[in-house]
N, C-alpha and C positions, 0 to 999 in steps of 0.2 A: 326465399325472397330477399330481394336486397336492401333491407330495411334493420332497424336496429333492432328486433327479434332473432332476422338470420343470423345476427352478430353474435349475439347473446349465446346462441343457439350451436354457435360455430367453438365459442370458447371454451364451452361444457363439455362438445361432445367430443374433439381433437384429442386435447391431453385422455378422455378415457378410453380411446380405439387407440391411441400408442400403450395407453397403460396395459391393453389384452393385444397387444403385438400385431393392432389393424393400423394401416398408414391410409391414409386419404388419395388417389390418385390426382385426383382435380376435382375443382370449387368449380360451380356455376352459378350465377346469381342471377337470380330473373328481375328485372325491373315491373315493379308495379305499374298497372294501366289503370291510369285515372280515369282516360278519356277513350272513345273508341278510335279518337284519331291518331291519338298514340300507338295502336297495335301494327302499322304498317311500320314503323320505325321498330319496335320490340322485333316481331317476325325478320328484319333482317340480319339483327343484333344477334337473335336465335340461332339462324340459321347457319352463320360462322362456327356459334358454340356445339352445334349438333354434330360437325366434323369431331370434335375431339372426344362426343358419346363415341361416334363409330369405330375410333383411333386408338381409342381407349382398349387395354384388355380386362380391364373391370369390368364383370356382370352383376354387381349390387350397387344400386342407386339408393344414397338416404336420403328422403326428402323435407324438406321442414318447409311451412308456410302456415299461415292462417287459413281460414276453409277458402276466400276466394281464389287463393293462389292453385289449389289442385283447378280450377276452369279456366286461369290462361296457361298452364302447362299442359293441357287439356287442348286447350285450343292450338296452344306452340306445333303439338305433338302433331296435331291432325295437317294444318298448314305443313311441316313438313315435309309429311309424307305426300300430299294434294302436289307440292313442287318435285315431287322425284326423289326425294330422297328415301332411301332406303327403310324401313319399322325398323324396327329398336325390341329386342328379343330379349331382354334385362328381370332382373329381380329389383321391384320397387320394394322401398322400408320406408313407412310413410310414420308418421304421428299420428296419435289419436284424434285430432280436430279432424282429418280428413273427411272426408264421405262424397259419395258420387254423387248426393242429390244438384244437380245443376239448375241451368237456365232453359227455356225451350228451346232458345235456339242453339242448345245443343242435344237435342233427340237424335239428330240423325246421325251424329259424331261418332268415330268407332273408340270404343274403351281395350279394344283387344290386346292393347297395346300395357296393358294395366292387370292385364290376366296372369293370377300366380302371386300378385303382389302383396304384401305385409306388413298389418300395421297393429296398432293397441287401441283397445276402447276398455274404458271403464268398465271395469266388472259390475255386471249387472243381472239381476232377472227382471222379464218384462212385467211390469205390474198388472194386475191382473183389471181388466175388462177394454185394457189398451187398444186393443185390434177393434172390440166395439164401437169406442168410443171414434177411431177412426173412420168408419163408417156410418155414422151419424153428422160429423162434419158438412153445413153447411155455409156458404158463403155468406148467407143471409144474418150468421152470427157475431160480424164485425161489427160491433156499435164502437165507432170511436177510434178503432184499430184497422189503417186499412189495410194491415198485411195481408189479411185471410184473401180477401178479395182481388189484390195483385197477384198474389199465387195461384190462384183459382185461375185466375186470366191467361196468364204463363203457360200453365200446366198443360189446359187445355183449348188455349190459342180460341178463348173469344175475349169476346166484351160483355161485362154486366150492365154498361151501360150505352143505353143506346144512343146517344149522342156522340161516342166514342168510335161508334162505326166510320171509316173514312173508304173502305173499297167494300163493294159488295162482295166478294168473296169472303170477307169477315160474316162472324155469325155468332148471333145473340145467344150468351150463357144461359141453360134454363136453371142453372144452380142444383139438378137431383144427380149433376154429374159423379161419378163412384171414383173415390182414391184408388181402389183397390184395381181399374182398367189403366192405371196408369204407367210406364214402363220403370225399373228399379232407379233406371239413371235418375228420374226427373224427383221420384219419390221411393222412400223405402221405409215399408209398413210394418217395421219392429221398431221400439227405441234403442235411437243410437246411442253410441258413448257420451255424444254434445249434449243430447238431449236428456242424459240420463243428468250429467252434470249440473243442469240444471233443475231439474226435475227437484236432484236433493238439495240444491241450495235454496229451494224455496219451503222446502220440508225445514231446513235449516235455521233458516231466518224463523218462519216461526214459531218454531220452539225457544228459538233465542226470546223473542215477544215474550211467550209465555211464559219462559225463567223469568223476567220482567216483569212479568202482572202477579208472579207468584210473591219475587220479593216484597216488592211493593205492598201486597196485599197484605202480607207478615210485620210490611212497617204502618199498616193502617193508615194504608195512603185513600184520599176522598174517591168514590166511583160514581162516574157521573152520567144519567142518565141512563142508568141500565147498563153501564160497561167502562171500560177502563179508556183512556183518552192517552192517545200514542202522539197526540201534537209537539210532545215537548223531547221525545227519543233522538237523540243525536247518532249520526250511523255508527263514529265511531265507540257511541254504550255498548253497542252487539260484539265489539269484540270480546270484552272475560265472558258473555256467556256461550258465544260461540267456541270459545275454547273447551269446554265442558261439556259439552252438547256428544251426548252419547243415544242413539235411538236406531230403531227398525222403520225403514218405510215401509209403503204398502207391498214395495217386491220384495219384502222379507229381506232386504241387504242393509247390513250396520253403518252405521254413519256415524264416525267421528273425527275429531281431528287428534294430531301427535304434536307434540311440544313449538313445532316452528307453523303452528297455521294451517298443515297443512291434512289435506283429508286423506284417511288413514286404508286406502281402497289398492284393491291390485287391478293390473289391467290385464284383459284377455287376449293372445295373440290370437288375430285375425287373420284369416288366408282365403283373398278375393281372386273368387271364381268367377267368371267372364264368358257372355254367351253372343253368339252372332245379334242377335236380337234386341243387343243392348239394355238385356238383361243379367244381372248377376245376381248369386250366391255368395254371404259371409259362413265360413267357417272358421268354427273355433279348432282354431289347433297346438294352444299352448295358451298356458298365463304364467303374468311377472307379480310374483308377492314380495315388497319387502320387507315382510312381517317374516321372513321366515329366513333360516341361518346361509350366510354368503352363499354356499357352491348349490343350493336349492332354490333359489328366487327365481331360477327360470325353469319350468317347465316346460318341453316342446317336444310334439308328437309329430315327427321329420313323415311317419310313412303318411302322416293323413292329407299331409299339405302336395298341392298339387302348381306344379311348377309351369312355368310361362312354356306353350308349345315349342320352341328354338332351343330348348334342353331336352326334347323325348324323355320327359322325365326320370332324366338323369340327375342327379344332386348335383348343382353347379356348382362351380369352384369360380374363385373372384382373386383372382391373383395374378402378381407382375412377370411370374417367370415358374416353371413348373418346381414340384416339389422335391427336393433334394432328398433320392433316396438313401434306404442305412448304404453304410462303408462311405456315405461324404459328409461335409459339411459344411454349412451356409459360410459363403466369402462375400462381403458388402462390393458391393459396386458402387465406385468412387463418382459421388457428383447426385446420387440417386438415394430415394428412401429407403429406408432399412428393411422394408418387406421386397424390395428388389435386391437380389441377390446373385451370386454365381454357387456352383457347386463344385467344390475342390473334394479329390478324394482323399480319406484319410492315409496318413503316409505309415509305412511300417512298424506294428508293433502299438498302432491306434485302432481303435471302429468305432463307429455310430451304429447303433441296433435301432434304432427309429429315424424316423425321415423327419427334414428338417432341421439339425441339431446345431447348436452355434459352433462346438466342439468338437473333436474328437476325442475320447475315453485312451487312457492309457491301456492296454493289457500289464497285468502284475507281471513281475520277471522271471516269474516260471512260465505262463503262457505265450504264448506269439498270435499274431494276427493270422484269420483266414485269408485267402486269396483277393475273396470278395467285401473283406473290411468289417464284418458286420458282429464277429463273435469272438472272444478268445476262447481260444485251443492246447491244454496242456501242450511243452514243450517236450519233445523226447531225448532218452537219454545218450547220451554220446559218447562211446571209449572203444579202443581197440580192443576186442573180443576175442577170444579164441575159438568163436565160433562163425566168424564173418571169413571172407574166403582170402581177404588180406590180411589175417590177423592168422590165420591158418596157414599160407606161405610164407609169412616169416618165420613162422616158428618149426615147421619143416625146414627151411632156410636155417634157421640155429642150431637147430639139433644134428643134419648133417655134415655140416661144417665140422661140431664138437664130434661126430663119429668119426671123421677123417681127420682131422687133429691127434684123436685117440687112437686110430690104425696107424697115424705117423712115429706117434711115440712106441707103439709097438716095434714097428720095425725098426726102430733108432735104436731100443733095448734090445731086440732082440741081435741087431749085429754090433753093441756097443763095444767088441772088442774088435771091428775093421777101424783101417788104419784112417775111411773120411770120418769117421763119428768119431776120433780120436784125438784127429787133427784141428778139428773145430770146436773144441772145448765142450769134453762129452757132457760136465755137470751143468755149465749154463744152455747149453742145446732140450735138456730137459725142462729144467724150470719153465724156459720159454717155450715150451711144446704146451706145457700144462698151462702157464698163464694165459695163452692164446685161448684154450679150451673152456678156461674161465670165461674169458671175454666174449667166445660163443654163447656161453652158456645164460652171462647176465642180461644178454639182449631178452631173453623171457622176462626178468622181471617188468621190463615196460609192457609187454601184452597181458591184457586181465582188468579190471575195475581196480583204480587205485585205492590202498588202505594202508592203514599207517605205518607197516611193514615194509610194504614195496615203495612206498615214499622215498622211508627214511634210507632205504639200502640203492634205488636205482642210481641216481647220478654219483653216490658215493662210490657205491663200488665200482663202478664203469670206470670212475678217473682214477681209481687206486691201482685196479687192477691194469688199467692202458699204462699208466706211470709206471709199473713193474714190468710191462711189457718193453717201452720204451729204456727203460735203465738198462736190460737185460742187452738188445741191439746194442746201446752205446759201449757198454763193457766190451759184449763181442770185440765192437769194430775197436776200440781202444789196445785191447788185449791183442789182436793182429797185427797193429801199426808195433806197439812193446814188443812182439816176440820178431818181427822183423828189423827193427832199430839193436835191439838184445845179440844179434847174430853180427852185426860189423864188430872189426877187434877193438879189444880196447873199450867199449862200449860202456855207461856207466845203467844202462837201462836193466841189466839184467837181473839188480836187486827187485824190481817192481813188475816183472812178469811172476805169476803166477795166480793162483786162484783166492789168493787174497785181494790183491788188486781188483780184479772184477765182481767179490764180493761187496767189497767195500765201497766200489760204485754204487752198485744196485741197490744196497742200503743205505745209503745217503739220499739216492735219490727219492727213492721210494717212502723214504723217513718222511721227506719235506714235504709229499703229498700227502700222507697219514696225519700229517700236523694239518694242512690245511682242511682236509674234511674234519676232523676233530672239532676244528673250532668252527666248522661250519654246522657242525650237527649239536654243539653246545650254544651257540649263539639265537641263530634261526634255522633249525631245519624243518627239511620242508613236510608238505604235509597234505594229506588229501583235500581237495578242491572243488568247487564248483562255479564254471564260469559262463555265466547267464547272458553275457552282450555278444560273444564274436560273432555267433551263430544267431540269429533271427530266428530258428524252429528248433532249437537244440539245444539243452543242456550236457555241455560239456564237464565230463568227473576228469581230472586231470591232476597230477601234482603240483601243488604250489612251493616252489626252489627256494620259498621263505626268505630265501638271498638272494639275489639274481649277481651283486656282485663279487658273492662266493661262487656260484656257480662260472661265471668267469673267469673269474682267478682260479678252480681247478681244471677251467678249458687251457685256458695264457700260459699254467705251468704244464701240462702236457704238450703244447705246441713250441715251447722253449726247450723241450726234450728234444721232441720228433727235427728242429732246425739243426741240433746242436748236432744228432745222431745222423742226419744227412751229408750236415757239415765236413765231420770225421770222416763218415764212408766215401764223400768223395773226392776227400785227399787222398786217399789210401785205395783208391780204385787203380793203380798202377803197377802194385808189387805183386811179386811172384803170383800166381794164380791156381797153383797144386792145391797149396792148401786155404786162401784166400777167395771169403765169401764178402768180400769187400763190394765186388760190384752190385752180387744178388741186394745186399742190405741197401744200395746206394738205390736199385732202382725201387726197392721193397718201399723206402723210405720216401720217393717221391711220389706211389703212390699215395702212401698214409697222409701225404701234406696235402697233395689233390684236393684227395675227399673232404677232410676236414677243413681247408679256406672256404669248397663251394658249401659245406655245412651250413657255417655260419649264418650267411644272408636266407637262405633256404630256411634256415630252423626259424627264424626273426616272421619271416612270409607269409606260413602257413599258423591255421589254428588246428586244434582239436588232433582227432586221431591221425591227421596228416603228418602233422610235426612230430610225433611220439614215432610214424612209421619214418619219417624223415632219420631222426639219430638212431630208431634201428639199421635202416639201411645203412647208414656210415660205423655203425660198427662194426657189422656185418663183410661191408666191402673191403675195411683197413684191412680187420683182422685179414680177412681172407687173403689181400694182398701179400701181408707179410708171411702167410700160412705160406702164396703159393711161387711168392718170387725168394725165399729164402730157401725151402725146403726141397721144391720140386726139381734142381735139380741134384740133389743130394739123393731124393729115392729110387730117381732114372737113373744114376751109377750104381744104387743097390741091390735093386732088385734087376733090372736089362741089363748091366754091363759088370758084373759082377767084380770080373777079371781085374778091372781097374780100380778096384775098390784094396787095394796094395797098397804098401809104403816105394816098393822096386817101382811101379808101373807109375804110380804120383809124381814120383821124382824124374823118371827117363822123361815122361810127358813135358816135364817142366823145362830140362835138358833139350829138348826137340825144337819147343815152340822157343 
């Protein structure tokens, strides 16, 4: 109602439906009707408001008034629906003062509309010979009180008095009329919550008296005339004794009050059952104690309660927008109340396991999200294996490689005394047969679950070994350019051709990479790893390079080999050609640079066992490059053209071209 009650009523109940996460859709305030000539103006004030009942997706109405207010909302409802407008298929929450008893002239009113709906009455049992007593009520017992007699009149649409008669269809009360023929709306023949209310304030009151006549009597106070004289009790004396006031009434229910006044009672939820007849059924289907510890004060038996027919007694739901199931969670909608929401799904590596959640839950970093957002999932483990079918072809890939390296150096040995194995400096021609085979060989240590072993030896040895690879080429092509400079007369080069010269390369050069993994495996080397973000469903075991810009500084000094050794061979791609493997190294060498610039950004790209197959393959590829543009055609002259494998045949060839 829109009265300073509904105010009251409004400021209490607001903050505690935000406090449990309910928001208010919309306020309606009914104006009070003074007069009956008021209700044509209310009813069209009504009928505006009744759009935004229908507009509404709220199906829980809480209602507050005093008792006349449930019979103009009563009457609102019926008006209406009389003009067209559609019923109203809602869950009422009404207050304890409620009760359907009306006026007569609303008997024929339908309440259906009220079916399902829920409210609190004072806990009570009915006192015992109450129903009796109702049935002994006669009219004829109003001395001085005309209530009894106006309701009597109401009730049953006469007159008690015959003077009162103004149409003959009116008809004389005979007063032996029966409460109990009367339909529920007009009367109902148990005590209500109002009435119980009252009931013990009058139990109340006078036991207050009687703490009063007891004091007194202990202060031997005068009693006059046979009994104690209440002329001089002021109302407000009852309050300390009604504070105190601890008793049983006749319905066996305790009556007292708690610190602030107030009476110490729980209320029973009520669930109003509704019949064409304009008849109804209260059932009890829950009570509210606050005597009892927070998460217990409410009671409620959901299967017994029977809900308005427009839910096929389905439990209703009263809400602005559906429930956000798990894998989302609640997004506010800008402009609107906080029980209005949107549903975002949670993004990767989050879930919601319940519906509704403000959040989304991290998954720990060993798990990852499902599909469907709702659970984490141990991550699995990720490394190139020796038993996955790419971790299997490389390493068939390595080990052939290193048997063909190894049948190359065979037949290098085995013809080490023809005059091409001679010619091309038979001691470094070996070393670099083997170092190559090395270099086949350490591509294995990157396939397998990394440990501190294959840590510490993979990238070392890979650039130690490519570094000795690379020195060996440079020597070569150096050691060619020398022994053809060595040959003009006069020449002063011919101190610096020999097998020192080319030692002395290869160890130098290969010294300066041995110093730098040195200090790379004394400072920060690297070390087994586990890398939990690149992958979303994967825990990658991987090495950790400890350095990253050690690990580049022994990339930068093998590709300042591989330039320098390019460099040489293709100056020296010109002279004589008998004995001169100048070009094979020139073109050997750009493969090797190839591979290694598209390395780079490639290795950078890729995570996990990609990038471990990534610088397998480019070892694999170099090596093999230099395996097969340096060597292959040195084994096609030795083993198919044998003939020409001569110092006579080298030399006339050379003569020819």
């Amino acid at each position: 109602m829109d009265d300073n009650s509904g105010d009251r009523f409004l400021q209490i109940v607001i903050p505690l439906l935000t406090q449990n996460k309910i928001c208010s859709s919309f306020t309606v305030r009914i104006t009070r009707i003074t007069f009956m000539d008021d209700f044509a103006e209310v009813v069209i004030i009504f009928q505006h408001q009744y759009h935004v009942f229908l507009e509404s997706k709220a199906n829980v109405y809480f209602v507050y008034g005093e008792p006349p207010s449930l019979h103009i909302l009563s009457m609102l409802l019926t008006t209406a629906e009389k003009c067209g407008l559609p019923p109203l298929g809602k869950v009422w929450i009404v207050t304890f003062q409620w009760d359907f008893n009306t006026w007569s002239v609303q008997k024929s009113w339908d309440i259906m509309v009220f079916h399902g709906a829920l409210s609190f009455a004072i806990h009570s049992n009915q006192p015992p010979g109450f129903y009796n007593f109702l049935q002994m009520i006669r009219p004829s017992w109003s001395k001085g009180d005309g209530f009894i007699q106006e309701f009597w009149e109401q009730a049953f649409d006469c007159s008690l008095k015959r003077s009162y008669l103004h149409e003959e269809s009116e008809r004389m009360c005979t007063g032996e009329e029966k409460l109990e023929s009367l339909p529920a709306i007009l009367f109902e023949r148990s005590m209500t919550g109002h009435s119980s209310g009252v009931y013990n304030a009058a139990y109340a009151v006078a036991h207050a008296l009687h703490a009063i006549y007891t004091s007194r009597s202990k202060q031997k106070q005068l009693v006059e005339r046979g009994g104690l004289s209440f002329h001089n009790v002021e109302p407000w004396q009852l309050h300390h004794f009604l504070k105190n006031i601890y008793f049983n009434n006749t319905a066996r229910n305790t009556v007292r009050f708690n610190e602030n006044g107030e009476i110490v009672e729980g209320f029973d939820v009520i669930n109003w059952v509704t019949f064409s007849n304009s008849s109804f059924v209260k059932v009890k289907v829950g009570r509210l104690d606050n005597q009892e510890p927070q998460s217990q004060e409410l009671t409620l038996h959901d299967d017994r309660i029977v809900w308005h027919r427009s839910f096929n007694q389905v439990l209703p739901l009263s809400v602005c927008n559906d429930h956000c199931h798990p894998g989302s969670s609640r997004k506010k909608r800008e402009g609107e109340k906080f029980c209005c929401y949107d549903c975002a799904s949670c993004p990767e590596q989050m879930i919601s396991e319940q519906k509704d959640m403000d959040i989304c839950i991290k998954c720990p970093e060993d798990h990852h999200s499902n599909m469907q957002r709702t659970k984490c999932i141990p991550k699995n483990i990720s490394f190139l294996s020796y038993k996955e079918p790419l971790g299997i072809i490389l390493a068939i890939s390595a080990i052939s490689f290193a048997l063909i390296t190894a049948l190359v150096l065979q037949i290098f040995v085995k013809h080490r005394d023809t005059a091409l194995v001679k010619a091309n400096n038979r001691s470094l021609t070996y070393i670099l047969l083997i170092s190559l085979l090395l270099c086949f060989l350490c591509s294995l240590l990157f396939i397998g679950q990394p440990v501190n072993v294959t840590c510490l030896l993979r990238q070392t040895t890979f650039g130690f070994i490519f570094s000795v690879v690379l020195s060996i080429v440079l020597a070569k092509t150096i050691t060619v350019i020398l022994a053809f400079m060595a040959t003009k007369p006069g020449s002063r080069m011919r101190k610096w051709v020999g097998k020192k010269m080319a030692h002395s390369i290869i160890f130098s050069c290969s010294l300066l990479q041995a110093g730098i993994c040195t200090l790379w495996l004394s400072t920060s080397p690297p070390f087994p790893d586990k890398d939990l973000h690149s992958l979303t469903d994967k825990i990658i075991l991987e090495c950790n390079e400890g350095s990253a810009a050690m690990f580049y500084y022994v990339l930068g000094y093998m590709g300042f080999l591989a330039i320098v050794s390019l460099s040489v061979a293709f100056l020296a791609r010109k002279l004589p050609d008998s004995f001169n493997e100048a070009k094979f190294i020139t073109f050997s060498m750009l493969v090797f640079c190839s591979v290694w610039i598209s390395f780079v950004p490639t290795y950078l790209s890729t995570k996990g066992k990609s990038m471990v197959a990534v610088e397998i393959f480019s070892i694999l590829t170099s090596s093999g490059g230099l395996l097969g543009c340096i060597f292959t055609p040195k084994c096609y002259i030795i083993i198919l053209r044998p003939k020409l494998n001569n110092k006579d045949q080298l030399i006339r060839r050379n003569k020819i071209k």
